[in-house]
C-alpha positions, -999 to +999 in steps of 0.1 A: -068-303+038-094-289+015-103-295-018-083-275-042-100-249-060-122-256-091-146-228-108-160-255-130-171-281-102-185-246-084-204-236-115-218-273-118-226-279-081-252-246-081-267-260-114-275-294-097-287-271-074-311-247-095-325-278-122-350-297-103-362-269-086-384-260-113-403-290-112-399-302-079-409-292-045-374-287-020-370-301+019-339-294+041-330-332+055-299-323+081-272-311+058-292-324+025-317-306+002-345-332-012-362-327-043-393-343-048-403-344-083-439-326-089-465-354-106-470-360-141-433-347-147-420-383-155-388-381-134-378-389-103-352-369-083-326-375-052-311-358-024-281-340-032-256-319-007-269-288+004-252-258-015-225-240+003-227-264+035-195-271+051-204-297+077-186-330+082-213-358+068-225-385+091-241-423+087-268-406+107-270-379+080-276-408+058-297-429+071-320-400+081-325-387+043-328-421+034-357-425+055-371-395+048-374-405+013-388-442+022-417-422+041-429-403+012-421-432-013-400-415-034-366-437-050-342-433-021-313-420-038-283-399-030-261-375-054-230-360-051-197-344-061-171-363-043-145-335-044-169-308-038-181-335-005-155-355+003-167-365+037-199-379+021-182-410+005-174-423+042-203-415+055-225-434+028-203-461+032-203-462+070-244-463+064-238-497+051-239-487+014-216-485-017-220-461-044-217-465-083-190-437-093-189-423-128-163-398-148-176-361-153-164-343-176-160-307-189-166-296-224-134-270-224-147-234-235-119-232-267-122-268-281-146-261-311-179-287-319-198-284-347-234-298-352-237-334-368-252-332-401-272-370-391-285-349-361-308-322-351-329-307-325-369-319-317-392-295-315-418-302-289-447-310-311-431-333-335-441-372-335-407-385-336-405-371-300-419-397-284-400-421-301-365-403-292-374-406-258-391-445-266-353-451-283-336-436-257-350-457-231-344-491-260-306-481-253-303-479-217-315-512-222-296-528-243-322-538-272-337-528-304-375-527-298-381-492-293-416-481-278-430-443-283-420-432-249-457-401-233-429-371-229-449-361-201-439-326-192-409-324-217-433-306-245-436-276-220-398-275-206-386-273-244-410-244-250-393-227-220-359-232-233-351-253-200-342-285-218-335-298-256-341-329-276-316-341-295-320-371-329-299-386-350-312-401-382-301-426-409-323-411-432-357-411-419-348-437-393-346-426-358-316-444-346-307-424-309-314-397-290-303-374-258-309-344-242-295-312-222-311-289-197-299-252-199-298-232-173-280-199-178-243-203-190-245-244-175-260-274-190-255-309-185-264-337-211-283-361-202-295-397-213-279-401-247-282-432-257-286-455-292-305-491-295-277-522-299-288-526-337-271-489-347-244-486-323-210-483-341-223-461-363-211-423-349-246-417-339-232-412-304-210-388-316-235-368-331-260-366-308-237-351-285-220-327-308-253-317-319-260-309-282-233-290-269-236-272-305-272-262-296-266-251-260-236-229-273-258-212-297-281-206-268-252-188-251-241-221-225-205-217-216-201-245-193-212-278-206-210-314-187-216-343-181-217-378-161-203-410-180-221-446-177-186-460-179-152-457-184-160-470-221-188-443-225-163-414-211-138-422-240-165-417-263-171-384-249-136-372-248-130-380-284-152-353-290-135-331-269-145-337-233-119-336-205-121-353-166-132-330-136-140-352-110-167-384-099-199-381-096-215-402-067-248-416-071-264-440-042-298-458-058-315-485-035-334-507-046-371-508-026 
């Protein structure tokens, strides 16, 4: 049987698509496209599906992006849409390998989201850039000593609109950050996160208020995105998020 119709997992599938290609050089593995991330970008990409293939995926399949990857020592990693793909979760796992799965969500178009007052967009010239992105990665893990993060080529992709910079602030103190990347009428969130010592706070909650509030003003309809955790998706869907499926993400380490 095939999967049952979704406009949303469509819209999101061509926008995992169209992101990394603007910093990242594309290969056709078999029924895979590989992004490569260009150097100096500070981000590392995967191998995701190839958009609007219908083949049946294979171990083979795997294994021979996987190695492909290993070869020009790049992170071999693997992400999908498990019921845009659904023959890829068999096949990864034929390969010998299990992958984390994770709730994506939807913001729905009518539920309304105002802008946190204890957040607000970085511009790309700002100090306290660096130190979003320093407090961002503090959060991910899991302590309080946050380090000015070089934004590498983040300066220039806000400039062009293609991603945004979220803070939120207990007065002047940076407490959490996040982001978004824009692409037309679809952007996904990405990396919010808030160091141990203000968690419980809302600053969460603002951060990604004050994101999809900025992407709406910049005329996103569609905005989404991938939960650490079952506990993390809850937070999102008290703001207003709803379930539309699992993302897939294979990471081995090297």
């Amino acid at each position: 049987m095939g999967r049952t119709p979704d406009a949303r997992l469509d819209r999101i599938e061509a926008y995992y698509d169209c992101v990394p290609r603007a910093v990242a050089t594309v290969e056709h593995v078999g029924p895979f496209t590989l992004f490569v991330a260009d150097e100096g970008t500070g981000w590392q990409f995967y191998a995701r599906p190839r958009l609007g293939g219908h083949g049946v995926f294979t171990a083979e399949d795997v294994c021979r992006v996987l190695e492909r990857q290993q070869a020009l020592g790049v992170p071999r990693a693997i992400e999908w849409v498990d019921a845009v793909t659904p023959s890829l979760l068999p096949a990864v796992r034929a390969a010998g390998h299990e992958p984390h799965r994770y709730p994506l969500l939807v913001m729905p178009g009518n539920v309304p989201v105002a802008a946190d007052p204890r957040a607000r967009e970085l511009h790309p010239a700002e100090p306290h850039l660096s130190l979003a992105l320093g407090s961002v990665s503090a959060g991910f893990a899991g302590h309080d000593e946050v380090l000015p993060k070089d934004p590498g080529r983040q300066p220039e992709l806000m400039e062009r609109g293609d991603l945004v910079v979220v803070a939120s602030f207990d007065g002047n103190r940076l407490c959490g950050a996040g982001s978004a990347a824009p692409r037309g009428d679809v952007a996904e969130l990405m990396g919010i996160a808030v160091p141990p010592g203000h968690r419980g706070r809302g600053h969460g909650t603002a951060i990604t208020s004050t994101l999809v509030a900025a992407c709406r003003e910049r005329g996103v309809e569609t905005v989404f995105l991938s939960a650490g955790s079952d506990a993390a998706a809850e937070i999102y869907r008290r703001v207003g998020f709803v379930d539309v499926g699992t993302a897939c993400i294979l990471e081995l380490d090297d």
